[in-house]
N, C-alpha and C positions, 0 to 999 in steps of 0.2 A: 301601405299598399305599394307594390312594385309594381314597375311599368316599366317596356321595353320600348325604346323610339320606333314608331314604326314608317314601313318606309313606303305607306301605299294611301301617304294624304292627299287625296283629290286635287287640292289647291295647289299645292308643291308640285306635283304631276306636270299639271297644267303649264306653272312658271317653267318647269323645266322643258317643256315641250319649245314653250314661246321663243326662249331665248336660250337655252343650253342644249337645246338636242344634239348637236357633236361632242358631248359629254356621254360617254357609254359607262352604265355601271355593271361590272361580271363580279356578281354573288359569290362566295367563297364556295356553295355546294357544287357550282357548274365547272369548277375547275378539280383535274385528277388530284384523288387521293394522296398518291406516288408521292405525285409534285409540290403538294401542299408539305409534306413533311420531309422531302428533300432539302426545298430551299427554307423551310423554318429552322431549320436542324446547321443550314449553312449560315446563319445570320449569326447565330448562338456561338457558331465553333470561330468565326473569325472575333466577334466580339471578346472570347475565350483569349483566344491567343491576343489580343491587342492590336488588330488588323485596323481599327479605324481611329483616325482621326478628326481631330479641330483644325480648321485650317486656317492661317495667317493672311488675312485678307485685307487690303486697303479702299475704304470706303471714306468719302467726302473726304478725304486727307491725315484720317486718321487709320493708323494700323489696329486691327481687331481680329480678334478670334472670334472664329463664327461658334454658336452657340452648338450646332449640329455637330457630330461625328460623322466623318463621311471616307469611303474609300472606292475609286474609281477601277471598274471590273471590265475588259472590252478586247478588244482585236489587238493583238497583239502588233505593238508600234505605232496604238495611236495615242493620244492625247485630247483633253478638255481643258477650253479655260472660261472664267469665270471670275468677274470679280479682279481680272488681271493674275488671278493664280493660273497654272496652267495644273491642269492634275495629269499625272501617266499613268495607263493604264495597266494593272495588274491584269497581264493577258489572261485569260479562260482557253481552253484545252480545244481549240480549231483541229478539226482534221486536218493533218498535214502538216503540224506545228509542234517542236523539239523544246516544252517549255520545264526545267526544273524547279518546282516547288519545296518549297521550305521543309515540308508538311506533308505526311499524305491527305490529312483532314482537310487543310486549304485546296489541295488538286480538289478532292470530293467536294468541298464548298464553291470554286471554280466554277468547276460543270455542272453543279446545279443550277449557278444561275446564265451558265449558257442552256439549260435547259429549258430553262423559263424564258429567255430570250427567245428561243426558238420556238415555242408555246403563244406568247407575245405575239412575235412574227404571224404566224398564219390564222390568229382569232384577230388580230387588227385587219390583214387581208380584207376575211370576211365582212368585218363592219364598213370596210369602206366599198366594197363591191356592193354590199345591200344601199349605201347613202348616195352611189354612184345610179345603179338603178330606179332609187327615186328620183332623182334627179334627169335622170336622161329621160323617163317614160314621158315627163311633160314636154320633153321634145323628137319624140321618137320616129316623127312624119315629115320632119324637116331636115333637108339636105345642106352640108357643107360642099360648099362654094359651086353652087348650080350640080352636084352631079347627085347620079341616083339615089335613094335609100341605102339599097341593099352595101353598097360603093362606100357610102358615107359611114355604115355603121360600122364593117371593116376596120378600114381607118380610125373611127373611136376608137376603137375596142382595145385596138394597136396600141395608138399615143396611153390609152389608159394603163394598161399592162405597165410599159414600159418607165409611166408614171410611180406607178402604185408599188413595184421593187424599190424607187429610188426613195418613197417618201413611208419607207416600210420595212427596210434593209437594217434593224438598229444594229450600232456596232457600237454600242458599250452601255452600260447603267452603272448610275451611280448611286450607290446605296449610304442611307442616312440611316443616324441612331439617336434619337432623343429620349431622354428622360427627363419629363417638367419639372420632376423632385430635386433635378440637378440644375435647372436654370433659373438663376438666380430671380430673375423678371422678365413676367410673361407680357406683352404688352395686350390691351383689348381693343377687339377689332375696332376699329370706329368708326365706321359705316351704317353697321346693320344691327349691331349689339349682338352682335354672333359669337361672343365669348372671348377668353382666350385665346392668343393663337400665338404656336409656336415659331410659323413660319410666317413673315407678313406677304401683304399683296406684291404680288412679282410673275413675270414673264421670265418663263426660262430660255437660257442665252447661247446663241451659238448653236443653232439648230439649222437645217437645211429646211428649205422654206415650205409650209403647207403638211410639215412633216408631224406624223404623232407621236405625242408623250405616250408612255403607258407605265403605269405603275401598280405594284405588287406592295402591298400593305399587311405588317404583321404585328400586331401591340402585343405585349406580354400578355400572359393570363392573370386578368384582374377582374372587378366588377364593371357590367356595362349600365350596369340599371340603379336606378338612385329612388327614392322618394319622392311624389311628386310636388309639392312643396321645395324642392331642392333644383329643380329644373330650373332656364333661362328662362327669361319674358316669353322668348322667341319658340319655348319648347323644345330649346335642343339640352340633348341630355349630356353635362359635362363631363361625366366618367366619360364618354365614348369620343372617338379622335374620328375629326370629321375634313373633309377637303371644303375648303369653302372659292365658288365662283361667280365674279362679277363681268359686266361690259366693261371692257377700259376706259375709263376716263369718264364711267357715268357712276353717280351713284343712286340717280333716282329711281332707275328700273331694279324691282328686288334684286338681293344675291340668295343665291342659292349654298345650301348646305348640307351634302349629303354626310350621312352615318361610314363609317369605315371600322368594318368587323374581322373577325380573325379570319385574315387570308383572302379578304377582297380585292380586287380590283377596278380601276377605271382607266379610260380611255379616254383624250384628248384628242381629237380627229381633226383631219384639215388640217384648215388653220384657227385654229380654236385658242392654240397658247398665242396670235399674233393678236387676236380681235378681245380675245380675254384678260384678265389677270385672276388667277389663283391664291389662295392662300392653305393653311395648315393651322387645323382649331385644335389643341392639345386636349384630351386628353387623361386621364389619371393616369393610367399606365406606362411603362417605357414601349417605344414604338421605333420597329424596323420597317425603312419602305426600301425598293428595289424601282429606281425610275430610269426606264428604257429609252434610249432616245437614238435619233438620226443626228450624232453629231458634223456640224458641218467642217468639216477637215481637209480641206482643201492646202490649208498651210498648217496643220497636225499634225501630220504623221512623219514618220523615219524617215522612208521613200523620200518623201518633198522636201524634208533638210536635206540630205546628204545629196540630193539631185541639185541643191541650190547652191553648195559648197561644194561640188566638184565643176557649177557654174563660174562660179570667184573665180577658180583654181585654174582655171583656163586661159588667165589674164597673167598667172605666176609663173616667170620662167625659174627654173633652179640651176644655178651656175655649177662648174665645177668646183672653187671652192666650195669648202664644208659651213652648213651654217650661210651661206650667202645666197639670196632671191633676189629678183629683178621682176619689172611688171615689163610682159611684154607691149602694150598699149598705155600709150598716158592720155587719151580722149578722155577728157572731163566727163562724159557718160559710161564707159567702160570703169573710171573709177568708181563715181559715183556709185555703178550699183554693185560693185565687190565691196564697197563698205557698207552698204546696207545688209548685206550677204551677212560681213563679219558681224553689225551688232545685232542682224535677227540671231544669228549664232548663241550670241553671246548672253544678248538680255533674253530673248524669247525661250531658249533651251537650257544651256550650261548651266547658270543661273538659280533656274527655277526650279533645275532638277539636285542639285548640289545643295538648295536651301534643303529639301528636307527630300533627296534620293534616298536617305538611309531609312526613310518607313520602309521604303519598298523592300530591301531586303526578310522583314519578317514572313511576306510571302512568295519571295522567290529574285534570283539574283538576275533576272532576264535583261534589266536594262543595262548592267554594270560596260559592259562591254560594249553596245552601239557606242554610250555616254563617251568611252576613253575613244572610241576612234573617232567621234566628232570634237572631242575637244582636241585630239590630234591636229583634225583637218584646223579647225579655227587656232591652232597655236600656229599653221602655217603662213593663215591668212594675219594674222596679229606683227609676223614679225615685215610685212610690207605694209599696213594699215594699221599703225598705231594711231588712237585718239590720243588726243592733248587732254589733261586733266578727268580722265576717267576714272570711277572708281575699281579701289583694288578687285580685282577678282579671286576668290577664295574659295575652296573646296571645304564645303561641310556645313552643318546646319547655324554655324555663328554669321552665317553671311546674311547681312542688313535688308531686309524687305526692300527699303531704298533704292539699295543697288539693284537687286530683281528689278526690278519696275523702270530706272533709270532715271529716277529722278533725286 
């Protein structure tokens, strides 16, 4: 006999209500058709061409390749880090933005998942305007700071808006690729005996605060239904790849484990990834997800290097010999912070993008050239702020994790 998990158990309901209700699940049927087969069709074409990678990560002191394929899609000039890697993002096709791809299949894969951003964007809106509404009706008769209702709720409504762009604006997702048949050792949950999981318990990092995750889930076409004698203690069905969520730091209160079918999604509201930890229960199938986020990019993006190295640069006079610089100021804080300048430069960016810039090329040469005129500006700042015993700096992907990191 077959059995399909199903996702309407009274008890589960319940637990989810208690303690996950800023977990929103959207069913694969409630999302357009269109879109459902644009961005599966994009998953497919960049996997095709070799668009995603393992990335070289340094964990408790040792270098590792992470077990995921992953490739960073977003606003063109921004970056993600993680892990101490910094990823660049493979711009998506902005109105207003002169980006040349590789491909025309990578452009059409591009815009699809700016389309599903965009899709994201206004169905998160809505879930938090309804979580905002329950929330304010329990206070609806009470005035901020003595003045009237009608006065006060204005002002909500304002602060809210103004909120809800900033914790709802994603500007990139990063898209993963697993296949369990590929990795080598799956560890098991050990918590809740919740199976396999491909991804363990984790908070994802570098987010603007309060801000939602949203993720687009797509496993290949395989079986989701097994025989019931094959199922977990727990009843969850291992064919099928599930999100699994806990309280941080508790393990006594259930975790929860929802089902994840072809072209689901959920929603991480508020602050849900801050009070939470997630994980990722594998699976038979290979599985592409697309996770939307409000990266916190405050020192990310292009803008804020090249604002911060023409800050140095301010300090540089250029002589009229060729080849000769002088520092107009020698205050011990004025130096101080053009060499902070030059090794955010140096380890933060050059670095990180030189260890492995040459993926990006497969889908498009957009960074090539910011990359050569910040390393211009830092070859200016290098030849008045040299460090004593630094390691070499080297262009291309032999350059040593180590050195990235500076340590």
């Amino acid at each position: 006999m077959k059995r399909r998990e199903s996702t309407c158990d009274p008890e589960r309901e319940a637990k989810w209500q208690e303690n996950y209700s800023k977990l929103i699940l959207r069913e694969a049927s409630s999302i357009p058709e269109l879109l459902h087969k644009e961005v599966q069709q994009a998953f497919l074409i960049l996997r095709k061409h070799g668009c995603l990678f393992q990335d070289l990560v340094r964990i408790k002191g040792k270098n590792l390749l992470t077990p995921v394929s992953r490739l960073l899609i977003g606003n063109p000039g921004y970056t993600y880090k993680y892990l101490n890697s910094r990823l660049f993002t493979v711009p998506w096709p902005m109105e207003g933005s002169n980006i040349k791809y590789s491909k025309d299949e990578i452009f059409a894969a591009c815009r699809a998942f700016f389309k599903l951003n965009d899709y994201l964007r206004k169905d998160t809106i809505q879930a938090l305007d309804k979580l905002h509404l329950i929330k304010s009706k329990d206070s609806e008769d009470s005035a901020v700071f003595g003045m009237v209702p009608e006065l006060s709720k204005n002002i909500l409504n304002v602060g809210h808006d103004m909120e809800l762009k900033k914790r709802t604006t994603y500007n990139l997702t990063l898209l993963n690729y697993m296949d369990p048949q590929e990795m080598s050792y799956l560890k098991e949950e050990p918590y809740f005996g919740m199976g396999k999981m491909a991804v363990s318990w984790h908070h994802d990092e570098n987010l603007v605060e309060r801000s939602t995750v949203a993720v687009y889930s797509y496993n290949c076409e395989g079986p989701e239904v097994l025989d019931d004698d094959e199922l977990s203690p727990e009843g969850r069905n291992p064919a099928v790849w599930h999100v699994g969520l806990k309280i941080a730091w508790d393990i006594k209160t259930p975790g929860l484990a929802v089902p994840l079918h072809q072209g689901d999604c959920y929603l991480m509201l508020d602050n849900l990834n801050s009070t939470h930890q997630h994980c990722v229960l594998a699976g038979l199938q290979p599985r592409f997800s697309s996770t939307h986020r409000v990266a916190e990019c405050s020192a990310g993006t292009l803008d804020y290097i090249f604002k911060q190295c023409h800050l140095a640069l301010q300090n540089v006079k250029d002589d009229t010999e060729p080849r000769t610089v002088h520092l107009r100021s020698m205050e011990s804080s004025v130096i101080k912070q053009g060499e902070e300048i030059h090794n955010e430069v140096e380890f933060e960016w050059l670095r990180q993008f030189w260890f492995h810039g040459h993926r990006y090329k497969k889908c498009t040469d957009w960074w090539q050239l910011p990359m050569s005129e910040l390393e211009g500006l830092w070859k200016k700042m290098e030849c008045v702020m040299p460090i004593p015993n630094r390691p070499k700096f080297t262009r291309g992907p032999e350059t040593n994790l180590l050195a990235i990191l500076g340590r």
